[in-house]
Z-matrix of the N, CA and C atoms (Angstrom, degrees):
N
C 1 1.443
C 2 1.532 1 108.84
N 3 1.006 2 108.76 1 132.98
C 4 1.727 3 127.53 2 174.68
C 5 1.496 4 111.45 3 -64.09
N 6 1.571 5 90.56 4 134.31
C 7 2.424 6 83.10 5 -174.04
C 8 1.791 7 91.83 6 -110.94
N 9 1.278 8 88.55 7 -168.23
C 10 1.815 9 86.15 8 -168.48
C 11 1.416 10 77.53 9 -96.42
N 12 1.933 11 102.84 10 -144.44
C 13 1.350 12 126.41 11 -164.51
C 14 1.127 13 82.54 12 -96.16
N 15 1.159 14 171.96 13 74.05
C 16 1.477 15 158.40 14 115.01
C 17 1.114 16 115.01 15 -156.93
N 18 1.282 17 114.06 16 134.71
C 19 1.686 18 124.46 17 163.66
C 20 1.344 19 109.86 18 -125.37
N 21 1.164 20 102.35 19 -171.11
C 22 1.816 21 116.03 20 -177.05
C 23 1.427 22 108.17 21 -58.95
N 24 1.453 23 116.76 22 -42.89
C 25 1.644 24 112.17 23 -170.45
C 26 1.557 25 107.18 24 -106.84
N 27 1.525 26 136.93 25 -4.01
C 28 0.904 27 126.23 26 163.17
C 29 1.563 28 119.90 27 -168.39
N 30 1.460 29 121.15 28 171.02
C 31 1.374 30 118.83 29 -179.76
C 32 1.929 31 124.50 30 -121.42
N 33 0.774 32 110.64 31 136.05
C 34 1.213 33 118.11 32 176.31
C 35 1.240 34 143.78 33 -49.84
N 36 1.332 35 149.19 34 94.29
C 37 1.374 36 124.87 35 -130.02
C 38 1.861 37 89.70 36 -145.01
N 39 1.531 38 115.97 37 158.30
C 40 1.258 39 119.01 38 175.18
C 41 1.211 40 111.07 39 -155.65
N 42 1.521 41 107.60 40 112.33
C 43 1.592 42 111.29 41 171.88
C 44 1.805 43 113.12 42 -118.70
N 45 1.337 44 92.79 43 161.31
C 46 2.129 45 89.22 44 159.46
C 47 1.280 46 96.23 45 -116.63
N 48 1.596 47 87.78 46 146.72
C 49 1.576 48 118.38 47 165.54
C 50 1.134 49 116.56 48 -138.81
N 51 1.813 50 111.45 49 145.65
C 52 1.704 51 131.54 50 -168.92
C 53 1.839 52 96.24 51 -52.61
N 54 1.430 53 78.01 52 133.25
C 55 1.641 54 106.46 53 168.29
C 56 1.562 55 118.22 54 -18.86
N 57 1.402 56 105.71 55 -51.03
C 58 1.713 57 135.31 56 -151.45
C 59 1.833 58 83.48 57 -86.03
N 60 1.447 59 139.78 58 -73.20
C 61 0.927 60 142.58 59 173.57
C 62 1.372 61 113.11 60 -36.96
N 63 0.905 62 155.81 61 -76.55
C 64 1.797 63 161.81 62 150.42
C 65 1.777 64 90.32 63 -16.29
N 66 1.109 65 121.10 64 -61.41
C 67 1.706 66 117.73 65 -172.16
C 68 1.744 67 97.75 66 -47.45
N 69 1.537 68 101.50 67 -71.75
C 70 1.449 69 103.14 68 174.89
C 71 1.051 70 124.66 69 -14.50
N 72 1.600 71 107.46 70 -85.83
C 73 1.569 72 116.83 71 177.78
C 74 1.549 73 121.63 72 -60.54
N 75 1.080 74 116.03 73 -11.32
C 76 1.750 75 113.69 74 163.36
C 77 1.838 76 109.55 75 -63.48
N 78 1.360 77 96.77 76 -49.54
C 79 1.733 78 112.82 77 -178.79
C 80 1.121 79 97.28 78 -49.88
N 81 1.318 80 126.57 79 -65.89
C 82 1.701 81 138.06 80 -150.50
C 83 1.785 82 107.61 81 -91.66
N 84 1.287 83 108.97 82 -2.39
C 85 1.489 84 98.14 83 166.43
C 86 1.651 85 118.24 84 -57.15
N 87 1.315 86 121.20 85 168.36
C 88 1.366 87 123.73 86 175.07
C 89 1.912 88 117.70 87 -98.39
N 90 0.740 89 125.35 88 133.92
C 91 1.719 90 115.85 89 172.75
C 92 1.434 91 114.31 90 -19.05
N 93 1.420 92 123.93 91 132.97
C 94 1.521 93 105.36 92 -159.09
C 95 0.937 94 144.55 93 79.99
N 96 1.731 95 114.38 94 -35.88
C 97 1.450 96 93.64 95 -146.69
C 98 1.797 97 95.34 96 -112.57
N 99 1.595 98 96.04 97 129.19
C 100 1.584 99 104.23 98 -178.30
C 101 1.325 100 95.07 99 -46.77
N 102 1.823 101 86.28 100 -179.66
C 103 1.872 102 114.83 101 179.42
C 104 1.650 103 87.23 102 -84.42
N 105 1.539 104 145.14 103 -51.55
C 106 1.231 105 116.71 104 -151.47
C 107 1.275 106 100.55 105 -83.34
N 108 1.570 107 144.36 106 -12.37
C 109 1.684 108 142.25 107 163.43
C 110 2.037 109 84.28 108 -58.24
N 111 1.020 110 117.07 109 -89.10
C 112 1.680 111 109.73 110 -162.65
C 113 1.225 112 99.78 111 -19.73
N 114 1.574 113 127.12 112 -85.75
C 115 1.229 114 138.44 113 -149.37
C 116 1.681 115 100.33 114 -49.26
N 117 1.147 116 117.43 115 -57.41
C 118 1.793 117 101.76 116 -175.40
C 119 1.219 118 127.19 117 -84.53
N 120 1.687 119 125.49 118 -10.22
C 121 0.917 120 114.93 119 134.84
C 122 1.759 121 130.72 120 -49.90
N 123 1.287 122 128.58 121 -39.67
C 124 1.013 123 140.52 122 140.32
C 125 1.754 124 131.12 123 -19.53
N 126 1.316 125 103.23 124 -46.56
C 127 1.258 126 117.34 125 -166.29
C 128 1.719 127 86.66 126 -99.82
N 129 0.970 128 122.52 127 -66.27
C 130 1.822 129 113.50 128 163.95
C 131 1.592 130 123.97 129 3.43
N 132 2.061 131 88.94 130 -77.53
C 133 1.376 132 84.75 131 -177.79
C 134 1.579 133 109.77 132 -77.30
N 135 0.983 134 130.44 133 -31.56
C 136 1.323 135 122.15 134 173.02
C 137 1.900 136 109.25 135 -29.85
N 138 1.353 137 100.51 136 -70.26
C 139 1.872 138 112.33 137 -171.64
C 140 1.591 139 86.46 138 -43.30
N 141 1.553 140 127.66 139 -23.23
C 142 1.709 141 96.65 140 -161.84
C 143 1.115 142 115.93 141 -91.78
N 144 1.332 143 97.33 142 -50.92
C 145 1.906 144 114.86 143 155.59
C 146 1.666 145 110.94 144 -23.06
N 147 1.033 146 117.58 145 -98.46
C 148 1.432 147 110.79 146 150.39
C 149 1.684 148 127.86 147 28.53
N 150 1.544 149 77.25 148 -98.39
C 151 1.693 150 97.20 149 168.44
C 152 1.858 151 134.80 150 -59.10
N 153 1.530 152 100.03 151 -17.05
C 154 1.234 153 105.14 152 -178.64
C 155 1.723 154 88.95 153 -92.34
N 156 1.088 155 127.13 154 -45.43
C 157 1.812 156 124.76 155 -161.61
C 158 1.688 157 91.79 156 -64.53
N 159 1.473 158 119.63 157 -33.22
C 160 1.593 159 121.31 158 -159.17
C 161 2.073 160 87.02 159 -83.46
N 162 0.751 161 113.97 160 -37.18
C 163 1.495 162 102.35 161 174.35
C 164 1.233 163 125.94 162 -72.28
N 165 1.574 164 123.24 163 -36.17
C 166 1.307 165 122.81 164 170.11
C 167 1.523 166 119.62 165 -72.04
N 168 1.328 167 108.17 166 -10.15
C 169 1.627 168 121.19 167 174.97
C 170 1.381 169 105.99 168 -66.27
N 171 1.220 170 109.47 169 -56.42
C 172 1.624 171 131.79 170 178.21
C 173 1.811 172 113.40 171 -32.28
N 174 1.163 173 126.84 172 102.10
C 175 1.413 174 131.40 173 -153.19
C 176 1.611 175 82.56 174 -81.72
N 177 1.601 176 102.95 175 154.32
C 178 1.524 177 105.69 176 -174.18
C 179 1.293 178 95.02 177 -116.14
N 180 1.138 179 118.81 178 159.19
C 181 1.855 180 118.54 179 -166.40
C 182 1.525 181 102.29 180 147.24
C-alpha cells in the first residue's frame, strides 16, 4: 500500500536543482552512500550553520 508524503519518521520533499549542482554532488558522494543520505546530511549541516551565524547575530546585553 502506497503512504502519502509523511509518516511518523519522515517527510517527503521535492525540489529542482542546476545541472552543475546534481553533477557536483554525484562526484562528491561517498561509496554507498545514496543521494537522500547526501542531501540530509547536507541539509543538517546547513540547519547548523544557520543556527550558529543566527546566535552570534543575537546582541548580548
Amino acid at each position: 500500500m502506497a503512504t502519502g508524503t509523511k509518516n511518523a519518521k519522515s517527510q517527503k520533499l521535492q525540489a529542482r536543482a542546476p545541472h552543475d549542482v546534481i553533477e557536483e554532488m554525484e562526484a562528491l558522494k561517498e561509496p554507498g552512500e545514496s543521494t537522500a543520505q547526501f542531501i540530509v546530511t547536507s541539509l543538517q549541516g546547513e540547519i547548523k550553520r544557520r543556527q550558529r551565524q543566527k546566535k552570534q547575530e543575537t546582541p548580548k546585553g
